[in-house]
C-alpha positions in Angstrom: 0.0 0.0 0.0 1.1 3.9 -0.5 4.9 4.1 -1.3 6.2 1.0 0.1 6.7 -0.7 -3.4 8.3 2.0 -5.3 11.9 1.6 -6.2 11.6 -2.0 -6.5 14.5 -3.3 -9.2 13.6 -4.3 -11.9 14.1 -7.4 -12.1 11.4 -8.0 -9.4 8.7 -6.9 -12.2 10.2 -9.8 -14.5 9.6 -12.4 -11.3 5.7 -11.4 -11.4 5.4 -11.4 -15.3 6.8 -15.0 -15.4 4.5 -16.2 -12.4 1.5 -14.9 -14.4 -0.9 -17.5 -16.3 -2.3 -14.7 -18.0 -1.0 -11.3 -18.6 -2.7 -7.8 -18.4 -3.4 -7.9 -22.2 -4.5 -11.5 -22.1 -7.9 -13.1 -23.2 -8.3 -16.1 -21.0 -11.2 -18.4 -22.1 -14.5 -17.5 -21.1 -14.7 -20.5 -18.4 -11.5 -19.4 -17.0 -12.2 -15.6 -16.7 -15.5 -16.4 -14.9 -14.1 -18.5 -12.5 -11.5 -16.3 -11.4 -13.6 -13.5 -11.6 -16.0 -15.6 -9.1 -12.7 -15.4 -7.0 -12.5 -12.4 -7.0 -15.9 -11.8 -5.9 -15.8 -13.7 -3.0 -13.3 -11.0 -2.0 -15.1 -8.1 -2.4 -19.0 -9.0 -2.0 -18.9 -8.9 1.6 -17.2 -5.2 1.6 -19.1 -3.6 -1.1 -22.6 -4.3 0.8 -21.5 -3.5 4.5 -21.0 0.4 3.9 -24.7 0.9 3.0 -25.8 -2.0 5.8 -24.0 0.5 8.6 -24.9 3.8 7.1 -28.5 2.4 6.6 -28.6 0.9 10.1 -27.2 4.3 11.8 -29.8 6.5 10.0 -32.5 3.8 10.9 -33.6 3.7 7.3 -36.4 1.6 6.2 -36.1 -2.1 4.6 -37.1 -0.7 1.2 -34.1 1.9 0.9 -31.8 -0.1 2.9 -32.0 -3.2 0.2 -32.4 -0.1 -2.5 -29.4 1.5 -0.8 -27.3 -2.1 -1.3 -28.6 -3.0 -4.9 -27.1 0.4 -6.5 -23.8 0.1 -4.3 -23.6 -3.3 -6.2 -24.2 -1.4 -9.6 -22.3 1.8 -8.9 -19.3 -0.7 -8.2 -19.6 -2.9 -11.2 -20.0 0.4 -13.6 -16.7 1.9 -11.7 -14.6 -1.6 -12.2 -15.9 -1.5 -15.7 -14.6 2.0 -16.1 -10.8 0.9 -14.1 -10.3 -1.8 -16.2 -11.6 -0.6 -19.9 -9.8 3.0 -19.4 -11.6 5.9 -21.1 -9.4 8.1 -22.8 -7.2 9.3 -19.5 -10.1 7.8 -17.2 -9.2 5.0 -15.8 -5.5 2.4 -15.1 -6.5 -0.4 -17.3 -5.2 -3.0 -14.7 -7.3 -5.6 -13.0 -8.1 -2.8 -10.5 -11.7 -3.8 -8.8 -13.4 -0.8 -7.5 -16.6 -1.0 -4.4 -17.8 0.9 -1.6 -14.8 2.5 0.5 -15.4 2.0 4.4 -13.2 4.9 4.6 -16.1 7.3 4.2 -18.3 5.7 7.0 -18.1 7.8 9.4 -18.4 11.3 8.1 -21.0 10.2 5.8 -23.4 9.2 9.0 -22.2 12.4 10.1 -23.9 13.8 7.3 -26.5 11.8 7.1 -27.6 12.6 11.0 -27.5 16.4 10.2 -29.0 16.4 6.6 -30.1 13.1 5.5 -29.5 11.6 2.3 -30.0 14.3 0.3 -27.0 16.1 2.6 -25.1 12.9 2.0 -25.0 12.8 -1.5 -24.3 16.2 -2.3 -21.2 15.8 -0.4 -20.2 12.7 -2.1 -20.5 14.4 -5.3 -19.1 17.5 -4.4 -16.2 15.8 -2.1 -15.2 13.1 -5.3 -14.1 16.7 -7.0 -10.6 17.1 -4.6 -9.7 13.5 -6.0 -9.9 14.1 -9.5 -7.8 17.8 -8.6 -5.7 15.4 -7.1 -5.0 13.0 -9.9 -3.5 16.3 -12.0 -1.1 17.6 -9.7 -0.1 14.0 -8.0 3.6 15.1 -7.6 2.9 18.0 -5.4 0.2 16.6 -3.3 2.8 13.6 -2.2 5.0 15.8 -0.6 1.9 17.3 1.6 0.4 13.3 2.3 3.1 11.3 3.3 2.7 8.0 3.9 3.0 8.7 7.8 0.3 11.1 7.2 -1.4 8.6 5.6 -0.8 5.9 8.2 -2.3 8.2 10.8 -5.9 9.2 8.9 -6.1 5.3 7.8 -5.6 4.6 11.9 -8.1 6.8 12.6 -10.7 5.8 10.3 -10.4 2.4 11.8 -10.5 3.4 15.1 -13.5 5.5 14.3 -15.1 2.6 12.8 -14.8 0.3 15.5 -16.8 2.2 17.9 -19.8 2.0 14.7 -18.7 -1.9 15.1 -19.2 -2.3 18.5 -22.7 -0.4 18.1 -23.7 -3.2 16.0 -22.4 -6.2 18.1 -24.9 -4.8 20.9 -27.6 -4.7 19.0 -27.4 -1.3 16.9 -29.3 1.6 17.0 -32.8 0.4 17.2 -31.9 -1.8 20.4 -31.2 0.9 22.1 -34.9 2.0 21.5 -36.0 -1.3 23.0 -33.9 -1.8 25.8 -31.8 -5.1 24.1 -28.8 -2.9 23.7 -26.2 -5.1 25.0 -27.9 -8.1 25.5 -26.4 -11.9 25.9 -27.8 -12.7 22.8 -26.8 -10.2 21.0 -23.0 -10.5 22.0 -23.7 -13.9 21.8 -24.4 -14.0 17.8 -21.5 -11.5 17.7 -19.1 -13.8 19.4 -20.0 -16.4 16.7 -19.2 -14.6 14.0 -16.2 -13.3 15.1 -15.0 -17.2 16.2 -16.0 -18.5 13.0 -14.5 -15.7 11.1 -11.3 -16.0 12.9 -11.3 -20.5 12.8 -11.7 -20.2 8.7 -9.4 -17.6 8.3 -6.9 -19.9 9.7 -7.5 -22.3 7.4 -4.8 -24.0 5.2 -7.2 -23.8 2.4 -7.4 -21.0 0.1 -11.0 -20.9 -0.7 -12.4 -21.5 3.1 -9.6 -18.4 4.0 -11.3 -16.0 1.2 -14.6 -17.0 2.0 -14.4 -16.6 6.1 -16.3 -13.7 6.2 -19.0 -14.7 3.8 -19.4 -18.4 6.0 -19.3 -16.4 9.3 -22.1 -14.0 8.0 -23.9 -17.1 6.6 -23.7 -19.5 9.5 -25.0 -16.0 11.7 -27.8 -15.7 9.4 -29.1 -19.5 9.5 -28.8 -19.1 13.4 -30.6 -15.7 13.7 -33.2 -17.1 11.4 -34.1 -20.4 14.1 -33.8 -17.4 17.1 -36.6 -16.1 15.2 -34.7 -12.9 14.6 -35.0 -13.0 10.9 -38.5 -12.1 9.6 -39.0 -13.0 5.7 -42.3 -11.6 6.2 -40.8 -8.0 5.9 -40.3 -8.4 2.2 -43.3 -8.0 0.3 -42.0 -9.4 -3.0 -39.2 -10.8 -4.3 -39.3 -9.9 -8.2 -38.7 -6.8 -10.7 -35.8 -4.9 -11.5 -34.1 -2.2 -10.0 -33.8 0.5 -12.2 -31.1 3.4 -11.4 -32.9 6.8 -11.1 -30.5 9.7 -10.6 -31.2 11.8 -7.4 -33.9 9.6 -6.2 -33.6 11.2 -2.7 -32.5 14.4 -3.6 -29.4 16.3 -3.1 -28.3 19.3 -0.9 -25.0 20.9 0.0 -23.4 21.0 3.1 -20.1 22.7 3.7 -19.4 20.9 6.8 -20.5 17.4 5.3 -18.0 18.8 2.3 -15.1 19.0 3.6 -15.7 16.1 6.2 -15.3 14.2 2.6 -13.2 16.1 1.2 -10.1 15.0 3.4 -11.0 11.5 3.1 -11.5 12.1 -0.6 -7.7 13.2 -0.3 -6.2 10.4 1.5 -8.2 7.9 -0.1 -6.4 9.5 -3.7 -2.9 8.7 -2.0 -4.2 5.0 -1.0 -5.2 4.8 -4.7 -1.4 5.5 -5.7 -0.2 2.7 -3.7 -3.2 0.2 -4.8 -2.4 0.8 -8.3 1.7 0.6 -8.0 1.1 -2.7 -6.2 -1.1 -4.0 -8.9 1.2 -2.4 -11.7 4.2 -4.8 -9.9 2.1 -7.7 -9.2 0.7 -7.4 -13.0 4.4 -7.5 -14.4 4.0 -3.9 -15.4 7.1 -0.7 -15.0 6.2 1.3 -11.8 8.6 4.1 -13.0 9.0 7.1 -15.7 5.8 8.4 -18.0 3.5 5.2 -18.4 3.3 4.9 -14.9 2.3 8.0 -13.7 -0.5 8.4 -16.3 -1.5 5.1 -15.8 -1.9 6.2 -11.5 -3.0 9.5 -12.4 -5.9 7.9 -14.6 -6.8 5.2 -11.9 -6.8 8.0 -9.0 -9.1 10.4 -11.6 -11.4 7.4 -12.1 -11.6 6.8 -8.9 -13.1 10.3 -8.4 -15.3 9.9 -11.5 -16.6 6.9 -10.2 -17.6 8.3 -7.1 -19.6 11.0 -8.3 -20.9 8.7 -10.8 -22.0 7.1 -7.5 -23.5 9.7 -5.9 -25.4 10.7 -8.9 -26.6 6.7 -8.4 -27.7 7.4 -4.9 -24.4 4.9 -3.9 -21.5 6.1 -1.9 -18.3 6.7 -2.7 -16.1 4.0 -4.6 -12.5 3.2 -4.4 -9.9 0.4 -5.6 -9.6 -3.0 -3.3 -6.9 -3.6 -2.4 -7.2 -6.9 -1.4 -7.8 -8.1 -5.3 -4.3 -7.8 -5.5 -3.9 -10.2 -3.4 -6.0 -12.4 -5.5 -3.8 -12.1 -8.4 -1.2 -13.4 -7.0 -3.4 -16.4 -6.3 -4.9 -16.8 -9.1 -1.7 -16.2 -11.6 -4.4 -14.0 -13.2 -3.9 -10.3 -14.2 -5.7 -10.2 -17.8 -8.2 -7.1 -17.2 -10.7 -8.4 -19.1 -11.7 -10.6 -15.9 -12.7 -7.5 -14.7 -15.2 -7.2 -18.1 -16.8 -10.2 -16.0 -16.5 -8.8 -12.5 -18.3 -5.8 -13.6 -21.0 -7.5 -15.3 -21.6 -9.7 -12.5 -21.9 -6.8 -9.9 -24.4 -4.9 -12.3 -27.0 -7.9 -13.3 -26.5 -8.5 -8.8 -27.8 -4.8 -8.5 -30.7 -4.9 -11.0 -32.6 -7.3 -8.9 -33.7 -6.3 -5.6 -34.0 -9.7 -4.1 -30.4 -9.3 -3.5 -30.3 -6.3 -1.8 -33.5 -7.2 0.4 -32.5 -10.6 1.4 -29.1 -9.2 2.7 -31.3 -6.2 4.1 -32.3 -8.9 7.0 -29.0 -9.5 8.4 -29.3 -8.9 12.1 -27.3 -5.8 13.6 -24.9 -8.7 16.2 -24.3 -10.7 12.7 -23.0 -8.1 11.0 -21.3 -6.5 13.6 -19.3 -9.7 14.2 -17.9 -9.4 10.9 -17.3 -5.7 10.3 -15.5 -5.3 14.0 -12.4 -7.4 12.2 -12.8 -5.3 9.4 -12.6 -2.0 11.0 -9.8 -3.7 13.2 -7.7 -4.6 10.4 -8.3 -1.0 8.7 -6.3 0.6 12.1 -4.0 -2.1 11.6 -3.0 -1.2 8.7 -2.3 2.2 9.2 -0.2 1.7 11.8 1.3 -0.9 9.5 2.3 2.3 7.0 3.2 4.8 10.4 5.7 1.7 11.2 7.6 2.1 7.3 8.5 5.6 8.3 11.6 6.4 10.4 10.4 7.4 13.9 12.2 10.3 14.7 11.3 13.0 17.3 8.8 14.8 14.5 7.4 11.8 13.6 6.3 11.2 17.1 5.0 15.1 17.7 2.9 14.8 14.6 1.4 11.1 15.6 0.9 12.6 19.0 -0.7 15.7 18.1 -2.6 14.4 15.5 -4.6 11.0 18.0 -4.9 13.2 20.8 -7.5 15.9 18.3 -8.9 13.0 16.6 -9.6 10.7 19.3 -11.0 13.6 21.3 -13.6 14.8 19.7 -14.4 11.0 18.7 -14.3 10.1 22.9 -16.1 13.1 23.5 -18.7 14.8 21.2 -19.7 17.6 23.7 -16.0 19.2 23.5 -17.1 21.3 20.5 -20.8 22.0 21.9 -19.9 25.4 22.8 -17.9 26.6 19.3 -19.9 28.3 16.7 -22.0 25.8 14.5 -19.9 25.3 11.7 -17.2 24.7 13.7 -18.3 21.9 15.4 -20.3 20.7 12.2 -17.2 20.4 10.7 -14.9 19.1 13.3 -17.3 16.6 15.3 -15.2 14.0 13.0 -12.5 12.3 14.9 -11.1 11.3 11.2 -11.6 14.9 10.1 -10.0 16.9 13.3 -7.1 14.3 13.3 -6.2 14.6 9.7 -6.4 18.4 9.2 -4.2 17.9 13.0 -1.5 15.5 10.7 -1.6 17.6 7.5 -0.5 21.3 9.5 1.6 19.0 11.9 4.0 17.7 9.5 4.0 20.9 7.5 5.0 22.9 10.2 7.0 21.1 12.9 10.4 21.5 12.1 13.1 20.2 14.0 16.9 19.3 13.0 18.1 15.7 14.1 
């Protein structure tokens, strides 16, 4: 992730390329692509329907949007892969670069959400996806401003922020606290599960049963929930039709605070995109120095905003590159980008039919808890994975220090910020938001000689 892959020899990129069944320009049979594109989505299914899930569950939406909510993240992510790996013009990497909902965004969009609703939320996303495309022109100067301990920190505290949302959801959510069952036995209980079964499978020798851990805990969660009686099928009143995209179905609005709460995130999520698309350039066999390169990461990073205000427009939320496909290629020996052609397809016919999005609608706020509080836990562990790269020198430390101790105060406690003029609390009430803007002006102005 980030920089930790640049200045590789280059030798290294002639180890990948001979590893690789098929290459990036590659047309594997059609029986082949779909099978490792069904790899893939084992991957990625879980993490592209859990963003809406939360957000839904912390706004206490209703069935109908939630599954709506789920379908078009499915769609807005198989358009945005499609757009990665086909490359329009200087949109796009044309890698084996999958693209779904970015947890990242989690919580300053329920931030918005609680102040201004949906309309609130995807006015920012649109008007937020802006600083990443800005950023995909002028990548040189904005990696001297985020550097990857920067980075490490704002990816730290997004996970850190996001466990608090998980632990919310292993007691029950926000509607049990309405009914008293917050924090129940059975509600850890089902929680506990799915974090055990999660953690057993992930173990596993096997490949498959390691990539599908999450999906099996979420499954074997559900089929329990169901004989607790917690899953009521009567909720859905029918299964059939099609889900048909209709831009701005909820409206939009514009909120500065809900702006720039985006915004940064928008910003360090454009940095994250660098590394993604460096280690998939290496992993793919391709050069990760001189011209091609940096248009090829400059059109991923721009696509990446494109795709998010595509998403927004979709009433989705914003959409970024997984990592964790690049993991899959190695796997697989598969980096042809027309597997993605199949990805994306897949993801789009899943969102036109809103049995999908209802079914998964149902999942119980302990189940799903279970499995996003390792999620959210390996999101902070992998910041502080990137703040370990850097050299730890008496700056370094000053900036870390400064930059937790704002962002995990206003996350610990709201009310510090109750007596500041509106905006300013509007804006800084996000622990991801106070501590990133803390990191940026930190490591820009603390000076000290060694």
């Amino acid at each position: 992730m980030l920089f930790q892959y640049v200045g590789v020899e280059e030798n290294i990129f002639a180890n990948h390329k001979s590893e690789l069944i098929y290459e990036l320009e590659d047309k594997p049979p059609v029986q082949e692509a779909f099978f490792a594109a069904f790899q893939h989505l084992l991957a990625i299914f879980v993490a592209i329907i859990t963003p809406p899930l939360i957000i839904a569950g912390a706004l206490q939406l209703d069935l109908e949007t939630t599954s709506f909510l789920i379908s078009m993240a499915l769609l807005a992510s198989g358009v945005s892969t499609f757009v990665q790996c086909y490359k329009f013009g200087p949109v796009g990497c044309g890698l084996l670069c999958i693209q779904g909902t970015s947890f990242s965004f989690i919580s300053p969009i329920i931030a918005a959400g609680l102040a201004g609703g949906l309309p609130a939320v995807f006015g920012a996303v649109i008007a937020g996806s802006t600083v990443e495309m800005v950023v995909s022109r002028i990548l040189k100067y904005t990696q001297k401003i985020i550097t990857p301990l920067v980075s490490g920190i704002v990816v730290t505290l997004i996970g850190l922020s996001l466990i608090k949302v998980g632990v919310i959801s292993c007691a029950g959510g926000f509607g049990a606290k309405a009914d008293g069952t917050f924090g129940s036995m059975e509600n850890l209980g089902l929680a506990a599960l799915v974090i055990v079964l999660i953690l057993l499978f992930n173990r596993s020798q096997n490949k498959y049963l390691r990539m599908s851990s999450i999906v099996i805990g979420l499954l074997v969660g559900f089929v329990v929930s169901y004989f607790m009686g917690r899953v009521d099928f009567g909720q859905i009143q029918s299964y059939g039709g099609l889900n048909i995209p209709v831009p701005f179905q909820y409206g939009i609005s514009f909120d500065p605070s809900a702006i720039i709460g985006l915004g940064l995130v928008y910003l360090i999520t454009a940095i994250e995109a660098y590394g993604d698309i460096t280690a998939n350039s290496l992993i793919s066999g391709q050069t990760i120095e001189g011209e091609q390169f940096q248009k090829r990461a400059s059109g991923g990073i721009l696509a990446d905003g494109f795709n998010s205000l595509l998403a927004g427009c979709l009433n989705s939320f914003p959409n970024s590159i997984f990592a964790q496909n690049n993991g899959m290629i190695q796997l697989t020996g598969v980096a042809s980008r027309y597997v993605g052609f199949f990805i994306a397809g897949i993801l789009v016919l899943l969102g036109l039919f809103p049995a999908v999005g209802k079914i998964f609608s149902l999942i119980p706020d302990p189940v799903l808890g279970g499995a996003t509080l390792l999620m959210f836990g390996t999101v902070a562990a992998a910041g502080i994975k990137i703040i370990a790269t850097q050299k730890m020198n008496r700056k370094a430390v000053l900036v870390m220090a400064i930059s937790f101790a704002f962002g995990l105060s206003v996350e610990m406690v709201p009310d510090v910020l109750q007596q500041c003029p509106p905006i300013i609390s509007s804006i800084f009430s996000s622990g991801i938001t106070t501590g990133g803007v803390a990191a940026i002006l930190a490591n820009i102005f603390i000076q000290i000689k060694e």
